[in-house]
Steps between C-alpha positions, in 0.01 A plus 500: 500500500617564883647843445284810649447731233339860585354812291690765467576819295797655379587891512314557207168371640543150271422127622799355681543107657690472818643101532570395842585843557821509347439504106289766358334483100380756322228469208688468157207432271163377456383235233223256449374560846789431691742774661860396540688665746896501467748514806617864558843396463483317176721802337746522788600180612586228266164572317320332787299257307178475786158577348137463630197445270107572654178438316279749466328417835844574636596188559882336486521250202851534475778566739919490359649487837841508300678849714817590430549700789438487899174665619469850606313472796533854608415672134202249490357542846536912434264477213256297653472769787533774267163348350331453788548837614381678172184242513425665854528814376268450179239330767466858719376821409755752409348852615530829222586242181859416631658259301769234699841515311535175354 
């Protein structure tokens, strides 16, 4: 597999997979030690058919590269900074128990 996947997380704090920056999954389900992760447009556009499947070492075993769509570039490339970010802030020390908005 060529494409450059990244960690991410969605607004709800939940596993997300960034493809080439442009396609993001989200985690539909887990079973028999694999997670499957379902493109975020599967509901919107044609029922985008693109899945991934890791092991449970996190590792692809399957990829359905089968979009229905063009990338988002833009949407994707905001969530992966939007992750970052919140990382940072979980790495420092928050003075007086102040939470970051999330």
């Amino acid at each position: 597999m060529d494409d450059q996947l990244e960690i991410s997380e969605t607004s709800k704090e939940k596993n997300q997979i960034i493809v080439n920056r442009k396609y993001k999954f989200n985690l539909r389900y887990i079973t028999n030690n694999t997670k499957v992760f379902k493109c975020t447009e599967y509901k919107t556009f044609k029922t985008c058919k693109s899945y991934i499947v890791l092991n449970d070492n996190n590792k692809v075993i399957k990829y359905e590269n089968k979009h229905t769509h063009p990338g988002k570039e833009y949407d994707a490339s905001v969530s992966i900074v939007k992750h970052k970010m919140k990382n940072e802030i979980r790495k420092t020390s928050i003075p007086y128990d102040i939470n970051p908005k999330h």
